[in-house]
N, C-alpha and C positions, 0 to 999 in steps of 0.2 A: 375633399379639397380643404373643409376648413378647418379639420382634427390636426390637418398636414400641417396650414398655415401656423395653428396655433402651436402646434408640438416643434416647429423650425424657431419659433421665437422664443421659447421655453430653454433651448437647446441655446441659445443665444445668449439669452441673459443666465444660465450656467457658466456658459465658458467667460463669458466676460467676468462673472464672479470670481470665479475660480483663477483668471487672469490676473485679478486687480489682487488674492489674497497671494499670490505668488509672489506677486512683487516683493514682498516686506521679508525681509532677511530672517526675523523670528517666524512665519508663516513655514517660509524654508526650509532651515532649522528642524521644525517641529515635523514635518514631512519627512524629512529622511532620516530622524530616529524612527518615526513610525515605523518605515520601511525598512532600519537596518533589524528593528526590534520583531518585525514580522518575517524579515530572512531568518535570524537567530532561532525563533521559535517554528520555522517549516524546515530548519537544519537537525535541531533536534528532535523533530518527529522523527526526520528521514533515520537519523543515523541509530532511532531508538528501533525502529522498525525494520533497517538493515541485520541488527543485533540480534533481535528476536528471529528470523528468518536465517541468520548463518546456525544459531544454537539450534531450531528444528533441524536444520540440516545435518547439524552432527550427530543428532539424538538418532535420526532415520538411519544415517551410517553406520551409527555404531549398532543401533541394532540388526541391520542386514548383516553386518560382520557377526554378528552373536548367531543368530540365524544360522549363517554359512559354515559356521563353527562348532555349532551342536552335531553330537552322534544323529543318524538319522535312524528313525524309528521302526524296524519292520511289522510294519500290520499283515495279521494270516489273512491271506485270498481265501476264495471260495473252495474249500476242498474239494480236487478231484476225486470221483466216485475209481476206484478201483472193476477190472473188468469183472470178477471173481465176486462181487460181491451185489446183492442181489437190488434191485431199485424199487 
């Protein structure tokens, strides 16, 4: 009961802080370059990451097509023993 009371007041005088630096236009300001600055940099992860995952993919196609496009190899089976010939 009293970790509750004290962690509600904690939580209190946060938001009030955070209330009172919002107010000020440079506070503002400096908030949503933060945020445009940390969209920018979790865009260019994305789109670095999309990049690398489309190039795997054609690397896989092009080799299933290399693959699919090789002569195929016959390997001798197991010879069958002829009747005539003694085991």
């Amino acid at each position: 009961m009293r970790s509750q009371a004290s962690r509600r007041r904690a939580e209190e005088r946060f938001k009030s802080a955070r209330h009172a630096d919002l107010k000020s236009p440079k506070a503002h300001d400096t908030l949503r370059q933060a945020e445009a600055e940390k969209t920018a940099r979790l865009r260019a992860l994305r789109l670095a990451k999309e990049a690398v995952d489309k190039d795997l993919a054609n690397r896989d196609a092009a080799a299933a097509k290399a693959r699919r496009s090789e002569p195929r190899r016959r390997v001798p089976g197991p010879q069958a023993s002829s009747p005539s010939e003694p085991q």
